[in-house]
LUMVOKOL-433168 format. One record per residue (C-alpha): x, y, z; residue in three letters. Coordinates in steps of 0.05 Angstrom, whole numbers. Layout:
# LUMVOKOL-433168
{node {X Y Z} ALA}
...
***
This chain:
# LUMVOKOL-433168
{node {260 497 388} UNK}
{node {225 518 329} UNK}
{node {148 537 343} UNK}
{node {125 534 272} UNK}
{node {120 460 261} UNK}
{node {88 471 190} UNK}
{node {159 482 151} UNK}
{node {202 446 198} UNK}
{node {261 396 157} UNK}
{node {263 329 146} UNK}
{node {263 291 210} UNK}
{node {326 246 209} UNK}
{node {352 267 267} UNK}
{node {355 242 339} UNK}
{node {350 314 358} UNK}
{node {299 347 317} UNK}
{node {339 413 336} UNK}
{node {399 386 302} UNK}
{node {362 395 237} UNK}
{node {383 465 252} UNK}
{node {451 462 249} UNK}
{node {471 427 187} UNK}
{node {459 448 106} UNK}
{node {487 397 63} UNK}
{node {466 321 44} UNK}
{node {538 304 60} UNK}
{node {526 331 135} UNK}
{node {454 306 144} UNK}
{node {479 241 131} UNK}
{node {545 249 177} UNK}
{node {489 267 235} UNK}
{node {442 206 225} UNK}
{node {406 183 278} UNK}
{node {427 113 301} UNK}
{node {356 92 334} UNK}
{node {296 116 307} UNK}
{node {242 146 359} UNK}
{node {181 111 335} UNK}
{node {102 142 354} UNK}
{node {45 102 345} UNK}
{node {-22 117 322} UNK}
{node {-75 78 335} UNK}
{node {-151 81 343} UNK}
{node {-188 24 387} UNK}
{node {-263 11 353} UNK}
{node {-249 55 297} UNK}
{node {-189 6 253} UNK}
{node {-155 -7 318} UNK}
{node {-84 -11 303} UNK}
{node {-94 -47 234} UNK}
{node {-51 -114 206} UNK}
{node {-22 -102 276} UNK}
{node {23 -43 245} UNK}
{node {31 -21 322} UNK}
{node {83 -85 318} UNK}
{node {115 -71 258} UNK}
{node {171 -42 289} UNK}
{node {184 -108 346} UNK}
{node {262 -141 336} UNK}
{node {286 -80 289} UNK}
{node {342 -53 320} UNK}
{node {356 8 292} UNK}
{node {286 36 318} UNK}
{node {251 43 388} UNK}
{node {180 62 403} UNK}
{node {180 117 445} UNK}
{node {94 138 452} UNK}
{node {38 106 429} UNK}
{node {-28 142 415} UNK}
{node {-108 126 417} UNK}
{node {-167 157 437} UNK}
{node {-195 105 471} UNK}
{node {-172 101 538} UNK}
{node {-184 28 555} UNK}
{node {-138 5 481} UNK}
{node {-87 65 496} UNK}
{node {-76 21 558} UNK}
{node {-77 -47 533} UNK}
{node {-25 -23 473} UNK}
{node {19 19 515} UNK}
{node {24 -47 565} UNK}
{node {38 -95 508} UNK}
{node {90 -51 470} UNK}
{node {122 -30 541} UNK}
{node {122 43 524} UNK}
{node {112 93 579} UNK}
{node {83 161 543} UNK}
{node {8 150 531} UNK}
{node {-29 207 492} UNK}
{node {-108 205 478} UNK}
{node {-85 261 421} UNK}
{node {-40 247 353} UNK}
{node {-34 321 355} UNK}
{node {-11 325 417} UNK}
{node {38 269 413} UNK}
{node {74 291 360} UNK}
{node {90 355 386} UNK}
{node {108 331 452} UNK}
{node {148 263 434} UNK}
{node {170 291 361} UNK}
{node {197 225 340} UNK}
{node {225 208 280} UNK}
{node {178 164 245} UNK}
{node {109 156 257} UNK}
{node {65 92 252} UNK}
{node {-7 96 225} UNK}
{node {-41 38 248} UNK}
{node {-118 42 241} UNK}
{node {-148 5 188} UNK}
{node {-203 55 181} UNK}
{node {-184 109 127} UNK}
{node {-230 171 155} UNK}
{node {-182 207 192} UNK}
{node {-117 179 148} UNK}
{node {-108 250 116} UNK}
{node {-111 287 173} UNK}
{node {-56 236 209} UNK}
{node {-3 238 159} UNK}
{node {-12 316 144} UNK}
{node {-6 320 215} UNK}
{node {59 278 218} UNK}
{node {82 310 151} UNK}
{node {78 386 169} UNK}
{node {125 367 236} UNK}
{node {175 334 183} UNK}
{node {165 265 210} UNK}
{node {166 195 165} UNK}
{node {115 162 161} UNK}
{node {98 85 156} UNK}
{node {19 73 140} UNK}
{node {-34 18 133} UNK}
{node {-64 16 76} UNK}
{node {-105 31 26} UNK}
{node {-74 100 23} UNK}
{node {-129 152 38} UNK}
{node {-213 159 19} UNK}
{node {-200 194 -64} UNK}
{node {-143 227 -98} UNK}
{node {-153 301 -64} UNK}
{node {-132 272 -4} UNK}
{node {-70 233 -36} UNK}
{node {-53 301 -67} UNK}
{node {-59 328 -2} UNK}
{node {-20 287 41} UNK}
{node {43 282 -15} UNK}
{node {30 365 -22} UNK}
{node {50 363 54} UNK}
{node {106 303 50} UNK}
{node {139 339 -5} UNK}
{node {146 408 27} UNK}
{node {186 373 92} UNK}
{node {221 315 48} UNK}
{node {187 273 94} UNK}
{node {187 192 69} UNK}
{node {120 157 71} UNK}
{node {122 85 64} UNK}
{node {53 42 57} UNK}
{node {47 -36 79} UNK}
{node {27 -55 10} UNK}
{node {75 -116 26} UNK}
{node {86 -157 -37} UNK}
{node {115 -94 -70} UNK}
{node {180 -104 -13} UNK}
{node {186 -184 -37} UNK}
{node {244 -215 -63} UNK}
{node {204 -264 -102} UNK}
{node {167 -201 -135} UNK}
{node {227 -173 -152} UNK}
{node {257 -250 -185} UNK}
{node {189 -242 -227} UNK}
{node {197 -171 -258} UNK}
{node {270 -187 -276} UNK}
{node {243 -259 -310} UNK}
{node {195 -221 -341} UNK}
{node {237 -157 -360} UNK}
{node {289 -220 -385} UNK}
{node {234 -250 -435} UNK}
{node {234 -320 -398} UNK}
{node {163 -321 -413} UNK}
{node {154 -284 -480} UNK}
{node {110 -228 -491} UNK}
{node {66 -201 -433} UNK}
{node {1 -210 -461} UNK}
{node {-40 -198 -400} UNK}
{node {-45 -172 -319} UNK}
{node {-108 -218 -285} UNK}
{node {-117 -198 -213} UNK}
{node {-183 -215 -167} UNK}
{node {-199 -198 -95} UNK}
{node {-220 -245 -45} UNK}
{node {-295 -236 -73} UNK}
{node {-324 -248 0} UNK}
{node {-373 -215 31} UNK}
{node {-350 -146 12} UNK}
{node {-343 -171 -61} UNK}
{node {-354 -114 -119} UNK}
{node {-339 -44 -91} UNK}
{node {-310 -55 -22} UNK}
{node {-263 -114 -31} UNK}
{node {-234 -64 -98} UNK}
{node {-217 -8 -45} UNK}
{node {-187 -55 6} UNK}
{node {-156 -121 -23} UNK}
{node {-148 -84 -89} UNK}
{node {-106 -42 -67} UNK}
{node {-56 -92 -58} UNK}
{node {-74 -123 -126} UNK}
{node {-65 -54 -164} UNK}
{node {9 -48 -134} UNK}
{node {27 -110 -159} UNK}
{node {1 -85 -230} UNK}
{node {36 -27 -217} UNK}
{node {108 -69 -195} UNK}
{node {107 -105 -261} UNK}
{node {76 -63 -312} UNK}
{node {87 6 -288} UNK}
{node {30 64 -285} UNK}
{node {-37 41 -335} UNK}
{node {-48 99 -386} UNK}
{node {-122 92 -387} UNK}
{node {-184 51 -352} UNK}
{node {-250 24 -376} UNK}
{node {-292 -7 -325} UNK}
{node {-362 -22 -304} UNK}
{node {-398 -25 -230} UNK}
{node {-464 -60 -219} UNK}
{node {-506 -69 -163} UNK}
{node {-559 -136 -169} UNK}
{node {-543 -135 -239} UNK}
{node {-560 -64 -260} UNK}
{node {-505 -12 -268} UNK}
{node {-493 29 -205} UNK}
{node {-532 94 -203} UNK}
{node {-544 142 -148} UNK}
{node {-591 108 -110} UNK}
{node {-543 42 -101} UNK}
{node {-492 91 -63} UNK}
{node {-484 82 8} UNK}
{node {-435 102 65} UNK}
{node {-376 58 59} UNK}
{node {-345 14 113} UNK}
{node {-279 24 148} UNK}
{node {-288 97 133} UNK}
{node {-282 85 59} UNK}
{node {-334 129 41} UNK}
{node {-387 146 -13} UNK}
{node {-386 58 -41} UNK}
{node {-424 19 -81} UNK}
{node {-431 -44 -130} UNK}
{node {-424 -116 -119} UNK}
{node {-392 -134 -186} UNK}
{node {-335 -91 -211} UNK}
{node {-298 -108 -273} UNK}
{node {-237 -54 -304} UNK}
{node {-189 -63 -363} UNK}
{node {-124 -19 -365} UNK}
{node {-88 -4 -415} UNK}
{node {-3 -17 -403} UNK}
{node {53 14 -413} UNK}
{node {72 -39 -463} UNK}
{node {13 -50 -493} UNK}
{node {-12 -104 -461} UNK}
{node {-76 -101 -414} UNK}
{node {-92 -107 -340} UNK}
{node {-156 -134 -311} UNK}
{node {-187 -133 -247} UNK}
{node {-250 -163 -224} UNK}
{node {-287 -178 -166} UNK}
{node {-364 -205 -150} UNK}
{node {-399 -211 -80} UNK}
{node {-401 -278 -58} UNK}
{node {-359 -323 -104} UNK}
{node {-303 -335 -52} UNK}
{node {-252 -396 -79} UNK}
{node {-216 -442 -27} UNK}
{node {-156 -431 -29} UNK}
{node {-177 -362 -48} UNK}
{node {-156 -324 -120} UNK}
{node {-128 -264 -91} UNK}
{node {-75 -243 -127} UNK}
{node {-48 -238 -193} UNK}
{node {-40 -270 -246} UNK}
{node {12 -251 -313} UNK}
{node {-5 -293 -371} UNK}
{node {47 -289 -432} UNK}
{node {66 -315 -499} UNK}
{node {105 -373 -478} UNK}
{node {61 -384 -398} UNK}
{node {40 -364 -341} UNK}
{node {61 -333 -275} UNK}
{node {14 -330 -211} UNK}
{node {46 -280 -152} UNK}
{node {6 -286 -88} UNK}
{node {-3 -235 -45} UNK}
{node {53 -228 16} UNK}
{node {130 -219 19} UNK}
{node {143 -284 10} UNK}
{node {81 -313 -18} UNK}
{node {64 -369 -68} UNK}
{node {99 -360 -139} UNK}
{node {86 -409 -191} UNK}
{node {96 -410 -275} UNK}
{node {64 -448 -314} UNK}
{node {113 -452 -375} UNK}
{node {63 -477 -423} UNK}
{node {40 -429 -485} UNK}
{node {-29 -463 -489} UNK}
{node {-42 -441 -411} UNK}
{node {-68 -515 -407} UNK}
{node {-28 -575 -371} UNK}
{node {-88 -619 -390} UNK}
{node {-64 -609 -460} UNK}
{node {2 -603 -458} UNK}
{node {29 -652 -404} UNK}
{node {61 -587 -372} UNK}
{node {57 -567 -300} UNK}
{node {62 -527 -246} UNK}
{node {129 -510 -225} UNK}
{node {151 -459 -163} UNK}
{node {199 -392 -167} UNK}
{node {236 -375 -109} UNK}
{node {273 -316 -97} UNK}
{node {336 -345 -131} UNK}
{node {297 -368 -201} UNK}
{node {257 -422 -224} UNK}
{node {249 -491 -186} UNK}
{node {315 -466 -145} UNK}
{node {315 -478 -63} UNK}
{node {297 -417 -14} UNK}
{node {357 -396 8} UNK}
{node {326 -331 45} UNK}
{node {304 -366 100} UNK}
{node {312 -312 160} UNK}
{node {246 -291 206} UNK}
{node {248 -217 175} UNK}
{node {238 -245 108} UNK}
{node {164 -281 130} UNK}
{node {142 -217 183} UNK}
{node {93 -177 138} UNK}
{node {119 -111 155} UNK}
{node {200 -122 171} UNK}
{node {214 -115 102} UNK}
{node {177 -55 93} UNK}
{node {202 -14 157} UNK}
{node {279 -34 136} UNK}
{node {274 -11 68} UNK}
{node {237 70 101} UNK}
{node {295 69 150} UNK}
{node {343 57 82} UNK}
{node {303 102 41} UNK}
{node {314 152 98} UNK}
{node {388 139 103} UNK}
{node {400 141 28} UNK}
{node {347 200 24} UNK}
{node {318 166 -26} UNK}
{node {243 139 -41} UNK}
{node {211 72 -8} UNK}
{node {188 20 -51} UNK}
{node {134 35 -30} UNK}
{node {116 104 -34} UNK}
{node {61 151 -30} UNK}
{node {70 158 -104} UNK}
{node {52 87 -117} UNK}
{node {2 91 -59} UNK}
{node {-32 153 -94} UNK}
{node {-20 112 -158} UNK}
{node {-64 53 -129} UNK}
{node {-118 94 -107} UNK}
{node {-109 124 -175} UNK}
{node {-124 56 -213} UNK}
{node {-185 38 -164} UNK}
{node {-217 111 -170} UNK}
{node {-211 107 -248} UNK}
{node {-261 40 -246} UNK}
{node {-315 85 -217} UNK}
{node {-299 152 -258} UNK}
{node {-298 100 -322} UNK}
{node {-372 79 -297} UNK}
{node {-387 155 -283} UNK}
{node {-373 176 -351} UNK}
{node {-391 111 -394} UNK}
{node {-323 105 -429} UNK}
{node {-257 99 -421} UNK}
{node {-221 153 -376} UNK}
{node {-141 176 -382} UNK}
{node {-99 166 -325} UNK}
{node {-73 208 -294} UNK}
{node {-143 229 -270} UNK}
{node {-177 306 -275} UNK}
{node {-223 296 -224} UNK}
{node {-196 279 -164} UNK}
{node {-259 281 -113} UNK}
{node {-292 210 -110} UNK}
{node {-331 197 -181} UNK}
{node {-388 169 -132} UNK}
{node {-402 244 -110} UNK}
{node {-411 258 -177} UNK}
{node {-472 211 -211} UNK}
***
């Protein structure tokens, strides 16, 4: 076995020492595994084990969890006793050297120590399957694909509307003209508590890779951040929760400028929480309206009305399933309503077909991408290009 784990090959094997023996795709894929050895990383007090990501992998056949990881001893216990797995480590590290599964799960939701994990995982040529948002600022996105790419190892992130049928029965109405011209991308966060700066970084995320689904990578942001009504300055930064972070604002507002001309917004204010909430995203066009909830198989509705008002025009409501508009469910199975079966069956396909999850750490980095750009916009008092030059967090730098 192979003590230089920083070069070791994809791991797609059963036998990470069978890597050794083949050379061609057509080979690899002759030598697939047919269960996938699943580690999980979790961290009790500090993100625990996330949207319950240590799960994620319950009822899928084609995988087993093999070790589960934390370093606190009392939830190492309590996990390793729920997911009836028998090799406990205190140490990721440690773990992966030891177990070298195939895929490995990072569960916390805390985002301090989400670099190190997956360049950990990443340098020993294992998969990867992550919470989300995708890491703390774009140097550490550049870092963990840097490591990915050199072992062709997949990383998958539980953005989860991005794996929905129903999303993808939108983009090809859309892409079909059923609703005219996209005019414009409206997406808000749950504007709780954490409203302005922290709800962007952690319910944004999801928002910005639904932007991203439909209207592809924004050429350019202009945003502003404010803080009890003043723009953010120094003084208003603070240590972020959830390991975020240098954070601040309570009131965040960014334009983006689309592919296709059109524009994306996002907004979000402290305390101005809706019941039922307005998470999500909204896609207004020349001939109505389309409202994608967050999920994989959430709440899609159209308005087809080109005055965007039913008072006026009699119109309303009507729902889009994943076979079209007003048309029964017909994908009705468990996997389809468990938020992360979706998302684990397409990185085992992605690994089989060798090629990249819907999901990827491209549109991960991509995400963080569009929510670093609303503070570098503020930074700099203008409008900034994406992709971004700096790539440290634009907070660091007022």
């Amino acid at each position: 076995m192979r003590s230089d784990t920083s070069v070791q090959a994809p791991r797609i094997f059963r036998d990470p020492r069978d890597v050794l023996k083949w050379g061609t795709l057509d080979q690899e894929r002759d030598c697939m595994a047919e269960t996938y050895r699943v580690a999980i990383i979790g961290s009790t007090g500090r993100g625990d084990y996330g949207h319950h990501l240590d799960e994620a992998w319950n009822g899928v056949e084609q995988a087993e969890v093999v070790a589960v990881c934390d370093d606190d001893p009392q939830g190492l216990e309590k996990t390793a006793d729920k997911l009836n797995v028998q090799r406990k480590y205190r140490d990721y590290r440690t773990m992966l050297d030891e177990v070298r599964p195939d895929i490995a799960t990072i569960c916390p939701r805390w985002i301090d120590q989400r670099r190190e994990m997956a360049v950990a995982a990443a340098q020993r040529g294992i998969h990867i399957y992550m919470e989300k948002p995708f890491c703390r600022n774009l140097e550490e996105a550049d870092q963990i694909i840097a490591a990915c790419e050199r072992t062709h190892s997949k990383l998958a992130i539980a953005h989860w509307t991005r794996y929905s049928p129903k999303l993808d029965r939108v983009r090809r109405l859309i892409e079909a003209g059923r609703f005219g011209k996209v005019l414009e991308y409206r997406g808000r966060g749950k504007e709780d508590r954490r409203g302005g700066g922290e709800d962007l970084w952690v319910l944004g995320t999801h928002v910005m890779d639904m932007i991203r689904a439909l209207a592809g990578q924004p050429a350019w942001c202009f945003a502003t951040v404010e803080q009890d009504g003043h723009a953010v300055t120094r003084e208003d930064v603070t240590d972020g929760p959830e390991g975020i972070g240098p954070l601040a604002g309570d009131a965040v507002h960014a334009t983006y400028g689309c592919p296709d001309g059109s524009r994306a917004y996002f907004a979000s204010v402290r305390g101005v929480a809706a019941n039922p909430t307005r998470f999500g995203l909204q896609v207004y066009c020349s001939h109505g309206i389309v409202e994608l909830m967050e999920g994989t198989m959430p709440s899609v509705k159209c308005l087809r009305d080109r005055s965007w008002s039913p008072a006026r025009s009699g119109k309303s409501w009507e729902n889009i399933s994943s076979q079209g508009f007003q048309k029964e469910e017909t994908l009705t199975d468990s996997r389809y309503f468990d938020r992360h079966r979706l998302a684990v069956l397409d990185l085992l396909e992605a690994i089989d077909q060798q090629r990249l999850p819907k999901s990827s750490m491209y549109e991960a980095r991509g995400a963080v991408e569009m929510i670093a750009a609303v503070f570098e916009s503020h930074r700099l008092g203008g409008p900034v290009k994406l992709p971004l030059e700096n790539r440290r967090n634009p907070l660091t730098l007022l």
